[in-house]
Jmol script that loads the backbone (N, CA, C; Angstrom):
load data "model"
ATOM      1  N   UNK A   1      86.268 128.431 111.784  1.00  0.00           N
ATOM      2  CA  UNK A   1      87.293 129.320 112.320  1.00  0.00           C
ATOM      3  C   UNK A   1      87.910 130.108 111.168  1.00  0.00           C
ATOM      4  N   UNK A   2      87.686 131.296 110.600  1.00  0.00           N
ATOM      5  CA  UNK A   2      87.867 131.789 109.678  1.00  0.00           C
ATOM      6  C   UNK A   2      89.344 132.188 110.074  1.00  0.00           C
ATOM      7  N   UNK A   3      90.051 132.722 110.687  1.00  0.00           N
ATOM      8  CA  UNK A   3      91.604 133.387 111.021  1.00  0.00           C
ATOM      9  C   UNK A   3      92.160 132.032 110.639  1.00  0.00           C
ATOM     10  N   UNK A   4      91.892 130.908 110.873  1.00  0.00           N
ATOM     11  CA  UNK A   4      92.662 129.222 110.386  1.00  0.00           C
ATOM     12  C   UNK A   4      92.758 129.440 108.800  1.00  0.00           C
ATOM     13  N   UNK A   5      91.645 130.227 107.934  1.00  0.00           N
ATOM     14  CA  UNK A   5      92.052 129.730 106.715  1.00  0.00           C
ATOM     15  C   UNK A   5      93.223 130.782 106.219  1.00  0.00           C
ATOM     16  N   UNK A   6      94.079 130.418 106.253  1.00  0.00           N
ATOM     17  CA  UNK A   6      95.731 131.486 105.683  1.00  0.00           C
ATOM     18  C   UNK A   6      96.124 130.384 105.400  1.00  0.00           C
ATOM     19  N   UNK A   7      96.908 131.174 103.964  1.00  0.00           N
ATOM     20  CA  UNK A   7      97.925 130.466 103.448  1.00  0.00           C
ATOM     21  C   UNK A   7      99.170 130.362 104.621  1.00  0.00           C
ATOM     22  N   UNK A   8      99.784 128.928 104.799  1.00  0.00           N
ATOM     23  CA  UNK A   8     100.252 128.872 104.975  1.00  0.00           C
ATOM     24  C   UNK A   8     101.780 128.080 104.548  1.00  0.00           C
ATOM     25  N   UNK A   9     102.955 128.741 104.849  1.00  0.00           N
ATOM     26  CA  UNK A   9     104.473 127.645 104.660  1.00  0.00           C
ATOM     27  C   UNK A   9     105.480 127.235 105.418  1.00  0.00           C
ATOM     28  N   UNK A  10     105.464 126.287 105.476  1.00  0.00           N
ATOM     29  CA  UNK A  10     106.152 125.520 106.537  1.00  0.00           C
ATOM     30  C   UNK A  10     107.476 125.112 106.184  1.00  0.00           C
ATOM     31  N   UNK A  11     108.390 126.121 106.605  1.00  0.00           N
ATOM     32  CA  UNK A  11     110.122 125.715 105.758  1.00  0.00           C
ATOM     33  C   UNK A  11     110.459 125.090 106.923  1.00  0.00           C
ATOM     34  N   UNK A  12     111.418 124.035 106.364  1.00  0.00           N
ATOM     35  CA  UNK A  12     111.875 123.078 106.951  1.00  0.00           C
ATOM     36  C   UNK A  12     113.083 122.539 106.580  1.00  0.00           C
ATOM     37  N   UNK A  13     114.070 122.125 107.578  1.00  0.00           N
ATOM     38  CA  UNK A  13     115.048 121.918 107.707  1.00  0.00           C
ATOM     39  C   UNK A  13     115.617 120.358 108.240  1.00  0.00           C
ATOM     40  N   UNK A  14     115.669 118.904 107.876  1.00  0.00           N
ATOM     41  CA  UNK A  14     115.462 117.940 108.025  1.00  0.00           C
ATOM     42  C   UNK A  14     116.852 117.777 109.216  1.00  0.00           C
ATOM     43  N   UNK A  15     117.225 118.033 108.608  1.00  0.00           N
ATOM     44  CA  UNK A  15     118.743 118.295 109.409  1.00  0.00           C
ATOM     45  C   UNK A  15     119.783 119.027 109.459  1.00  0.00           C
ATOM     46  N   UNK A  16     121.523 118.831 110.143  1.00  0.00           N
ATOM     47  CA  UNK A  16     121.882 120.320 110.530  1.00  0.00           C
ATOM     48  C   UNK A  16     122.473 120.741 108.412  1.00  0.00           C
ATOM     49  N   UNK A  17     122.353 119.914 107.960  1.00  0.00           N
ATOM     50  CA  UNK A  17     122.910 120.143 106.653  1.00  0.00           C
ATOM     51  C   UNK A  17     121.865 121.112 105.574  1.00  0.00           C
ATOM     52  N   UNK A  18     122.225 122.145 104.924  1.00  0.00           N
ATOM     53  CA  UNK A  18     121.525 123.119 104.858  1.00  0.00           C
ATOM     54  C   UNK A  18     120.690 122.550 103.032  1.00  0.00           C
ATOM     55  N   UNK A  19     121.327 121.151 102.822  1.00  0.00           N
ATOM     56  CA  UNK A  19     120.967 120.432 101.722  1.00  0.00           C
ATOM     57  C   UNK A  19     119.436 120.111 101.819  1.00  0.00           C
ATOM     58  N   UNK A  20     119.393 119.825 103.133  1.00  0.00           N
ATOM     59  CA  UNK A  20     118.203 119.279 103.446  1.00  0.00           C
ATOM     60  C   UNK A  20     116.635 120.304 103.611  1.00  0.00           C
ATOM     61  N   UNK A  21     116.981 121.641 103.263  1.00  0.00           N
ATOM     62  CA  UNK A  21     116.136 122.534 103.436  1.00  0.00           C
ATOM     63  C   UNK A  21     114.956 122.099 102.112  1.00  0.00           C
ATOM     64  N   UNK A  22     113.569 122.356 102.569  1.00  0.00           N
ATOM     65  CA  UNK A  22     112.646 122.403 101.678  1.00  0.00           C
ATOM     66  C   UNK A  22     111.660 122.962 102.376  1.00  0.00           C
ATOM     67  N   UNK A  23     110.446 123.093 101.825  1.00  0.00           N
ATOM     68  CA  UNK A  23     109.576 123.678 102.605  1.00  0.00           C
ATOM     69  C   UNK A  23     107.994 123.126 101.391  1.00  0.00           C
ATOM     70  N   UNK A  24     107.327 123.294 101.965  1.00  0.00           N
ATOM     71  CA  UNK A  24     105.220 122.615 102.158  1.00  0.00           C
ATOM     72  C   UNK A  24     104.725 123.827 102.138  1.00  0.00           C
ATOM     73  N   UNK A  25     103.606 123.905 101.031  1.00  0.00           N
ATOM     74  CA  UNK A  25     102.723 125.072 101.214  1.00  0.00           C
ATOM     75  C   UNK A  25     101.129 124.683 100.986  1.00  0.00           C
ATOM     76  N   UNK A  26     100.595 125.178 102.180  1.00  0.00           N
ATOM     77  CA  UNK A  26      99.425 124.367 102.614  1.00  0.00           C
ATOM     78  C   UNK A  26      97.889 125.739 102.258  1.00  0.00           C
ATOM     79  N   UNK A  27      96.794 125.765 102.197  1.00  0.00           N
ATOM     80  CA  UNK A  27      95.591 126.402 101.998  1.00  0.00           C
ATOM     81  C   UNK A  27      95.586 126.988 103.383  1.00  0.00           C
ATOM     82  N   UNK A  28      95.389 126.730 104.421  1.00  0.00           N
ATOM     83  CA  UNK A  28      95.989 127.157 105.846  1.00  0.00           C
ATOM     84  C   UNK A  28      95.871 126.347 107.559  1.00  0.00           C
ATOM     85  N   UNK A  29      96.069 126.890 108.101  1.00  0.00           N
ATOM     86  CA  UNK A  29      97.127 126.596 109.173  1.00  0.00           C
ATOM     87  C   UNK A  29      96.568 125.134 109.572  1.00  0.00           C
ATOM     88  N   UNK A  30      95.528 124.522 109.492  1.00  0.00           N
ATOM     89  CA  UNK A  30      95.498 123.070 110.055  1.00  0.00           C
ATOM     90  C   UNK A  30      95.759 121.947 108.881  1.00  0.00           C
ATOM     91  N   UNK A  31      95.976 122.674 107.978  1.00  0.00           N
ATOM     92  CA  UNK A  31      96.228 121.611 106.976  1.00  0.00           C
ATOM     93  C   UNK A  31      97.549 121.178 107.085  1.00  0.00           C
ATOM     94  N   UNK A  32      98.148 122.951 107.317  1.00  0.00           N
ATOM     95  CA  UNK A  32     100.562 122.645 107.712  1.00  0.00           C
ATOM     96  C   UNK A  32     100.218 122.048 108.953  1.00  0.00           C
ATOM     97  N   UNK A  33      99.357 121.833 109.602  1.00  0.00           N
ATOM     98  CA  UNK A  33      99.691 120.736 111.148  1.00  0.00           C
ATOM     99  C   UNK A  33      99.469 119.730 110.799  1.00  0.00           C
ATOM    100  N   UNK A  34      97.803 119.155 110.159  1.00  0.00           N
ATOM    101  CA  UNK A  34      97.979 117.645 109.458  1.00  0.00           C
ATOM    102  C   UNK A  34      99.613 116.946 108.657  1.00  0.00           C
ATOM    103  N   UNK A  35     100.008 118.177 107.684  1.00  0.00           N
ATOM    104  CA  UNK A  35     100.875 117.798 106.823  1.00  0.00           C
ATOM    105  C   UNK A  35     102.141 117.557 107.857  1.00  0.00           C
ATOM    106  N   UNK A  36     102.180 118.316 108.326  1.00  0.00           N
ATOM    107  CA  UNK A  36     103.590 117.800 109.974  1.00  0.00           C
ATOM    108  C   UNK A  36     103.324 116.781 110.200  1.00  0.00           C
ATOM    109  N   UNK A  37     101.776 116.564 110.636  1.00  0.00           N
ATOM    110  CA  UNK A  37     101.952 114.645 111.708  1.00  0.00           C
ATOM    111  C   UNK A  37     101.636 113.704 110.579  1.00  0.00           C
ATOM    112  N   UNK A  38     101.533 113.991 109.068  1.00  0.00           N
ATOM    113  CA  UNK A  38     102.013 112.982 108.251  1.00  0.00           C
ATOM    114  C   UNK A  38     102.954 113.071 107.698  1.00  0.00           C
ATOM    115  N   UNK A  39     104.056 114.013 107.939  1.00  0.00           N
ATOM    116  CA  UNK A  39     105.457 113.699 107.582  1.00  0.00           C
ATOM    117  C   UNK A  39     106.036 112.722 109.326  1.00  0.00           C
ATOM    118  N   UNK A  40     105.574 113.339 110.079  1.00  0.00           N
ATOM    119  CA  UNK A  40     106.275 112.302 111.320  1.00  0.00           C
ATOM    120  C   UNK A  40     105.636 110.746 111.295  1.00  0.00           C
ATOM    121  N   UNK A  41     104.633 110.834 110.468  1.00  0.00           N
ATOM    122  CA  UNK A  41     103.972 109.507 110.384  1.00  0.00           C
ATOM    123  C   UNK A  41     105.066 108.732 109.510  1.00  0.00           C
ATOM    124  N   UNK A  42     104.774 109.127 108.473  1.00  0.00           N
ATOM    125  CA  UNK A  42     105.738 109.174 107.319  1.00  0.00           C
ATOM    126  C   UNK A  42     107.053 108.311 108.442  1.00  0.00           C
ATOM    127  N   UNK A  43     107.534 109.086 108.944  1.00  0.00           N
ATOM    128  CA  UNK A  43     109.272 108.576 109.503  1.00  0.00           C
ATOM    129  C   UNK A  43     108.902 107.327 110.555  1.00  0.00           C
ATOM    130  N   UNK A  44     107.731 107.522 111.080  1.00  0.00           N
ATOM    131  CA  UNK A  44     107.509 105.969 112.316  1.00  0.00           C
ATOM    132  C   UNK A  44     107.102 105.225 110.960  1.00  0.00           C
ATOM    133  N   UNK A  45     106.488 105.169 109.892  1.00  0.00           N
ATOM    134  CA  UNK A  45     106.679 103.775 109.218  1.00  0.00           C
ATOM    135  C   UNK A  45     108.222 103.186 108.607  1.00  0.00           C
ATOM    136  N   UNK A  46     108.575 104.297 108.213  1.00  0.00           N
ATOM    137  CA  UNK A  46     110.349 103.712 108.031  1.00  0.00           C
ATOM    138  C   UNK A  46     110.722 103.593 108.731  1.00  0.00           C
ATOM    139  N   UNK A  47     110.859 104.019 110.152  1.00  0.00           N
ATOM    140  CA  UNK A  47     111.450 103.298 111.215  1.00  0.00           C
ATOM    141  C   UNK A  47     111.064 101.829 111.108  1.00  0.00           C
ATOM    142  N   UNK A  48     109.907 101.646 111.321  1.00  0.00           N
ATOM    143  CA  UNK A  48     109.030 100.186 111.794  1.00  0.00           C
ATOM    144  C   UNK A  48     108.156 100.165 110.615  1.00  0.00           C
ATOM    145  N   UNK A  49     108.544  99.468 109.268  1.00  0.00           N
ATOM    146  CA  UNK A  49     107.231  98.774 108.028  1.00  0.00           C
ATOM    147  C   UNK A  49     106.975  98.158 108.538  1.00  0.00           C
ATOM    148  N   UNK A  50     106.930  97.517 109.234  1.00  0.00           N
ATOM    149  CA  UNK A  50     105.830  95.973 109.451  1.00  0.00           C
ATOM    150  C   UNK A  50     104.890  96.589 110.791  1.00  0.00           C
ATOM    151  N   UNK A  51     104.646  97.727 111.182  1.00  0.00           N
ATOM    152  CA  UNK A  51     104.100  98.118 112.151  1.00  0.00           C
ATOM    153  C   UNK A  51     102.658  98.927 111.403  1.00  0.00           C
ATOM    154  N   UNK A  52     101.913  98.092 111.469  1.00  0.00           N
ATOM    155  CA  UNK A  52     100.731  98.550 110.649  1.00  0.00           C
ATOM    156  C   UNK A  52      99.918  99.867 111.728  1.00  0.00           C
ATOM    157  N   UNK A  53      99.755  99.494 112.869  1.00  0.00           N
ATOM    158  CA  UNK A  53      98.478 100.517 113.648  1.00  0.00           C
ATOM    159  C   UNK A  53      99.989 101.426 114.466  1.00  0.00           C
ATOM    160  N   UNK A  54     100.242 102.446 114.017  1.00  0.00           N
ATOM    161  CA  UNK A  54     101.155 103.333 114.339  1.00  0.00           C
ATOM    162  C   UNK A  54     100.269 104.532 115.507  1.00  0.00           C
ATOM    163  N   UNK A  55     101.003 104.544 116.707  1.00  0.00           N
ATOM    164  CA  UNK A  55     100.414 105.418 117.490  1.00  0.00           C
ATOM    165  C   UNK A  55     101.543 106.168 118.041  1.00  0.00           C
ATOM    166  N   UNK A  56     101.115 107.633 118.488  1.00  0.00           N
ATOM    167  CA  UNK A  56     102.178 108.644 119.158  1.00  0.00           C
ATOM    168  C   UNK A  56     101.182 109.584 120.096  1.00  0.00           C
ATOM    169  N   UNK A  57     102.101 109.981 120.838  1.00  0.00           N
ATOM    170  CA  UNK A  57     101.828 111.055 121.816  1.00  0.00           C
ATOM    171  C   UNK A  57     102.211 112.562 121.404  1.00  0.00           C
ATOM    172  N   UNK A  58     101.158 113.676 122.122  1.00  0.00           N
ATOM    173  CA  UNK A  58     102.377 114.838 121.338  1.00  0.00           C
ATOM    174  C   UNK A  58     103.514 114.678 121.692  1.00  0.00           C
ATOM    175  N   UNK A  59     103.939 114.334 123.246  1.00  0.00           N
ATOM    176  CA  UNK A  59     105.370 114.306 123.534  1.00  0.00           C
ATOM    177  C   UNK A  59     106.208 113.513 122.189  1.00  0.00           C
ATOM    178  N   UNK A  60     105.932 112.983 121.626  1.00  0.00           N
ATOM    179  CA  UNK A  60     106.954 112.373 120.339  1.00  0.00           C
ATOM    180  C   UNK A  60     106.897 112.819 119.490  1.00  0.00           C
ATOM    181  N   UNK A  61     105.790 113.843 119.067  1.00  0.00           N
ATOM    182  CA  UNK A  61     105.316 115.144 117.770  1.00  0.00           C
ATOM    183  C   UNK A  61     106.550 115.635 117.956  1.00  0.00           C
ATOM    184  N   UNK A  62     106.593 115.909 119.343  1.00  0.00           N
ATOM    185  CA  UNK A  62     107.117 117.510 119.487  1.00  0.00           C
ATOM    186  C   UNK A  62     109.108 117.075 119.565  1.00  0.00           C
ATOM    187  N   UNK A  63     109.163 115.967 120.145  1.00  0.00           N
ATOM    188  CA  UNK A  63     110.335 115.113 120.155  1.00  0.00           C
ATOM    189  C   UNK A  63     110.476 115.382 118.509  1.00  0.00           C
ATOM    190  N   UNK A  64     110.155 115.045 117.810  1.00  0.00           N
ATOM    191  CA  UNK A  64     110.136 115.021 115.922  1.00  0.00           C
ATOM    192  C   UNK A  64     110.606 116.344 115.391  1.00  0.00           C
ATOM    193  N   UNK A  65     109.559 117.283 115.594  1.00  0.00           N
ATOM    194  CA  UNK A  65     109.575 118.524 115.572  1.00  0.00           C
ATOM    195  C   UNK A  65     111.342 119.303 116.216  1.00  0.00           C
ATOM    196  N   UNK A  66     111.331 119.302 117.702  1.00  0.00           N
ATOM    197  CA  UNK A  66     113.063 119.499 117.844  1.00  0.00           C
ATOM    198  C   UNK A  66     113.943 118.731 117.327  1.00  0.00           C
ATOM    199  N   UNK A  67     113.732 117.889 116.786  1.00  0.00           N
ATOM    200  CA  UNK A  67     114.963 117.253 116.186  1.00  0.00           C
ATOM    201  C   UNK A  67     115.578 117.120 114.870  1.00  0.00           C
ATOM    202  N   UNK A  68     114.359 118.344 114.559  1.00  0.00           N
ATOM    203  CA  UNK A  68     114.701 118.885 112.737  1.00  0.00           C
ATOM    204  C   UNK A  68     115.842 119.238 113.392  1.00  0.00           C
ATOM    205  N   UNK A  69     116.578 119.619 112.118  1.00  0.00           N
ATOM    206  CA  UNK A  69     117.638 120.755 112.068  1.00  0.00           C
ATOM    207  C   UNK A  69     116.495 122.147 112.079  1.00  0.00           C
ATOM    208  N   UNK A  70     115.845 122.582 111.645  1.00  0.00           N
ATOM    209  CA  UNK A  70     114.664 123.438 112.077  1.00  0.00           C
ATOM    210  C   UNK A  70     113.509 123.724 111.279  1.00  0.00           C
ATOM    211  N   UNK A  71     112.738 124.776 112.117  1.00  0.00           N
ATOM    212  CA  UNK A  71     111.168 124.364 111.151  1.00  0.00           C
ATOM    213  C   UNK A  71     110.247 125.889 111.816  1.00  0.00           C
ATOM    214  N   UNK A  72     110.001 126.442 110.626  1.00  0.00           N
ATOM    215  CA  UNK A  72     109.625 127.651 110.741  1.00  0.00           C
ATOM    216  C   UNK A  72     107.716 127.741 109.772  1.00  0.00           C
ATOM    217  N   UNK A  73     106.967 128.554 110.247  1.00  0.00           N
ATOM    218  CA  UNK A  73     106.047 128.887 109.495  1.00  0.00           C
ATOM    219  C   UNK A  73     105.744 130.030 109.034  1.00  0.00           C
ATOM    220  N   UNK A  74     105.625 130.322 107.546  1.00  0.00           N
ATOM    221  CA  UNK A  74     104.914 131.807 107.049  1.00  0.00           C
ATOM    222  C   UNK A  74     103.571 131.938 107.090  1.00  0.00           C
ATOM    223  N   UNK A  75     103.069 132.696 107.678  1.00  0.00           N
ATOM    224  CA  UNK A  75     101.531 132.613 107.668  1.00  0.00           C
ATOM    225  C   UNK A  75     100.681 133.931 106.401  1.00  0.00           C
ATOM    226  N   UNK A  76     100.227 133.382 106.041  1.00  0.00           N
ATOM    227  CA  UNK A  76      99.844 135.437 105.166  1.00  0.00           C
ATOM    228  C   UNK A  76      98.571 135.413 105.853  1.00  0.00           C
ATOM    229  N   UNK A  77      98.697 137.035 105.682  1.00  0.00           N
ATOM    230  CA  UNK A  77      97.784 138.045 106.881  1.00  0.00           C
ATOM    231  C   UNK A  77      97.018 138.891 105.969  1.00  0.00           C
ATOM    232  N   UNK A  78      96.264 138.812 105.522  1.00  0.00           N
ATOM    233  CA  UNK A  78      95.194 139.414 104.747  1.00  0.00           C
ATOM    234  C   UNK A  78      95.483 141.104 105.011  1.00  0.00           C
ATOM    235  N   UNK A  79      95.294 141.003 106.221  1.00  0.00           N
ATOM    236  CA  UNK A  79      95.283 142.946 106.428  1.00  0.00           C
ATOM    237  C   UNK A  79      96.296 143.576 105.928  1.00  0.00           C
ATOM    238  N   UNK A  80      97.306 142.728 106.382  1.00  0.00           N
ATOM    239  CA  UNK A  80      98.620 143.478 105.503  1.00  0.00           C
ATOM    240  C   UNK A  80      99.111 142.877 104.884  1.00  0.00           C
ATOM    241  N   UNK A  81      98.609 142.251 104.011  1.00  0.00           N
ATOM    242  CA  UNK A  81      99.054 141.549 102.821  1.00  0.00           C
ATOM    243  C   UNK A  81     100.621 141.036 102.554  1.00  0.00           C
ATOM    244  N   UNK A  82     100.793 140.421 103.938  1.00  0.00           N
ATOM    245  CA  UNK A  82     102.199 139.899 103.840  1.00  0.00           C
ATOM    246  C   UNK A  82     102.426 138.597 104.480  1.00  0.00           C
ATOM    247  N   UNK A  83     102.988 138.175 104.512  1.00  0.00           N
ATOM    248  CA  UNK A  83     103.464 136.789 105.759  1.00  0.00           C
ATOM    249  C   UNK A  83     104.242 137.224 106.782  1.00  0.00           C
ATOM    250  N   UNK A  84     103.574 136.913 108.048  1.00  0.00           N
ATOM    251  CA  UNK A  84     104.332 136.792 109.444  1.00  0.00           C
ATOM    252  C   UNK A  84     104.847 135.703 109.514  1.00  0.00           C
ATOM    253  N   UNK A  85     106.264 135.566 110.233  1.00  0.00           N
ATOM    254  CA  UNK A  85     107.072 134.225 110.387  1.00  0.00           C
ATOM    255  C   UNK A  85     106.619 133.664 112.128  1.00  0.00           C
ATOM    256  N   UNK A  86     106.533 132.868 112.285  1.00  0.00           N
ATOM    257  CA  UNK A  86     106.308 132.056 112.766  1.00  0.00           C
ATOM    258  C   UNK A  86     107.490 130.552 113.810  1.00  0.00           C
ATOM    259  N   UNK A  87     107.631 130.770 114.700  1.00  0.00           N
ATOM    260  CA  UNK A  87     108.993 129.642 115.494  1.00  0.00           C
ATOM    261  C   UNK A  87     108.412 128.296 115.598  1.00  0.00           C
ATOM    262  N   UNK A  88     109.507 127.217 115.601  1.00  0.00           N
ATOM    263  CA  UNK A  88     108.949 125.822 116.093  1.00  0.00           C
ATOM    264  C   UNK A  88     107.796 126.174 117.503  1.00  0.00           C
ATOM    265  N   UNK A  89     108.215 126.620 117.630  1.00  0.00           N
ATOM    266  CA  UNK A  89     107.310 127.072 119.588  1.00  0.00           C
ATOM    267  C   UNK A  89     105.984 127.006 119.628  1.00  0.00           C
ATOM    268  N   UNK A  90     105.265 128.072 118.381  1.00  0.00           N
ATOM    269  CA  UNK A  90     104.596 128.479 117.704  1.00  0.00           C
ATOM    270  C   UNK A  90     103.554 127.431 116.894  1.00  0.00           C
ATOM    271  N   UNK A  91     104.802 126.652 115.989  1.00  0.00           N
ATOM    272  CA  UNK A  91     103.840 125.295 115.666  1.00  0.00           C
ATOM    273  C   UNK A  91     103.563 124.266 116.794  1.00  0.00           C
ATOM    274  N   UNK A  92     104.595 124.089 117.769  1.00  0.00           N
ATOM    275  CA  UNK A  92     104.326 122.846 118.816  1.00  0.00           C
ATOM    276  C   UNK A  92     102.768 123.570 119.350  1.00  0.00           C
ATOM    277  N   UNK A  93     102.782 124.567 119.381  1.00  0.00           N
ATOM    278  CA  UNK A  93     101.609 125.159 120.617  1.00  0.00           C
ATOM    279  C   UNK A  93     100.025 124.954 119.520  1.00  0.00           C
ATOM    280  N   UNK A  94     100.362 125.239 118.202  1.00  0.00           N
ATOM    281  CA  UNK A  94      99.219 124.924 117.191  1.00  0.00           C
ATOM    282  C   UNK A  94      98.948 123.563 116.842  1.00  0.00           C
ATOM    283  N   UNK A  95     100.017 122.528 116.833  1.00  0.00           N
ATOM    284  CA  UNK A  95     100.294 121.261 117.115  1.00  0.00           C
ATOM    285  C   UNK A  95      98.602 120.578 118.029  1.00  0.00           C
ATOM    286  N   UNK A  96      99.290 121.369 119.114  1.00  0.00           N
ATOM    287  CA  UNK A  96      98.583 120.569 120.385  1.00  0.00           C
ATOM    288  C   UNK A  96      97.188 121.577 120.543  1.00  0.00           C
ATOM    289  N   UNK A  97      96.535 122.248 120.205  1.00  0.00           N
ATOM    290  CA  UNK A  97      95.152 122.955 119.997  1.00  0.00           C
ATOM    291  C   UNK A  97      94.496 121.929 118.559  1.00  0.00           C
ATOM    292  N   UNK A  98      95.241 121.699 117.787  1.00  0.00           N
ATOM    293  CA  UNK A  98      94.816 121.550 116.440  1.00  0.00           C
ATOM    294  C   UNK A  98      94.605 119.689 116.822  1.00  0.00           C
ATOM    295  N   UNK A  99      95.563 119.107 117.616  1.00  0.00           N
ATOM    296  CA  UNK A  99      95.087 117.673 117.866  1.00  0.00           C
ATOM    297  C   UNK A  99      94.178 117.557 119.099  1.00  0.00           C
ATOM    298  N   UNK A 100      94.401 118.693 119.879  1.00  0.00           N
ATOM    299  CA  UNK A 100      93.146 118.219 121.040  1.00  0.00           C
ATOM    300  C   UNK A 100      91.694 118.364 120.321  1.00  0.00           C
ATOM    301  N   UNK A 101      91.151 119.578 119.267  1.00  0.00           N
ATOM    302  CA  UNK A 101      90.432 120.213 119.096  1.00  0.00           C
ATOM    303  C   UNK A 101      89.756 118.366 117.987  1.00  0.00           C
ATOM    304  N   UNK A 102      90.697 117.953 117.735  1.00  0.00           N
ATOM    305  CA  UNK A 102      90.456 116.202 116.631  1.00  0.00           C
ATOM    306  C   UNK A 102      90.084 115.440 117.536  1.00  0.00           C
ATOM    307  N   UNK A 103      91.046 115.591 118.962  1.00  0.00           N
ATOM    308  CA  UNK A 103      90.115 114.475 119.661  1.00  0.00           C
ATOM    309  C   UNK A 103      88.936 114.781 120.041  1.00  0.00           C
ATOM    310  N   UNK A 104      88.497 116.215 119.876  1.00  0.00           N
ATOM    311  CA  UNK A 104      87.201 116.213 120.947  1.00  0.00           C
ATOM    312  C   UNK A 104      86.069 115.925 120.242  1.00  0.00           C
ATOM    313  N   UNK A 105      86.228 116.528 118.563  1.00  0.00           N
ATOM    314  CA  UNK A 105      85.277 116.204 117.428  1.00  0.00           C
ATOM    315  C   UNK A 105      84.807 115.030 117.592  1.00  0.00           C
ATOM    316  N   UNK A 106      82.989 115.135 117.504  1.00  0.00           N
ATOM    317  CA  UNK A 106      82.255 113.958 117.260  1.00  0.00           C
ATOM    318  C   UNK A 106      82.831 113.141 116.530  1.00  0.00           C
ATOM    319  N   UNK A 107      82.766 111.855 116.368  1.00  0.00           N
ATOM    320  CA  UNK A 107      83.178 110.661 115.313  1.00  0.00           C
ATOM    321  C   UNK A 107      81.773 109.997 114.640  1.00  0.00           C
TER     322      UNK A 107
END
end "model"
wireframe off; spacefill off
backbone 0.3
color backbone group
């Protein structure tokens, strides 16, 4: 899928405190979706360490995802050599193409 490979950045906002702003810059766009469901991975093991086989639904991605304080993506666009911004909306919807498209892959 060649339009997938963009740089992409994923600013992020952990909570409503503007301390918490940082942002991930990924080779492009399925790598900032991997890097999302291993930062939410990331938070179900501190919730639960002793919970070794960790499982979620998107409904709890996306539960994760609204409950930043917020979370935006820059994408760069070759043609016009700039970055388009990008809404949580935007990633939930790339979210769920980018994990169905994992489950369907041969194993």
């Amino acid at each position: 899928m060649a339009n997938n490979n963009k740089h992409t950045i994923i600013l992020m906002q952990a909570s409503q405190s503007r301390a918490t702003r940082t942002f991930m810059d990924y080779e492009s766009i399925s790598q900032a979706i991997d890097g999302i469901c291993c930062l939410y991975e990331r938070k179900l093991k501190e919730l639960d360490p002793m919970n070794r086989d960790i499982t979620y639904d998107i409904a709890d991605l996306y539960n994760y995802i609204d409950g930043l304080g917020d979370m935006s993506a820059l994408v760069y666009e070759q043609s016009i050599q700039a970055y388009l911004p990008y809404d949580r909306q935007w990633i939930k919807h790339r979210t769920f193409q980018h994990l169905k498209k994992l489950a369907s892959a041969p194993r």
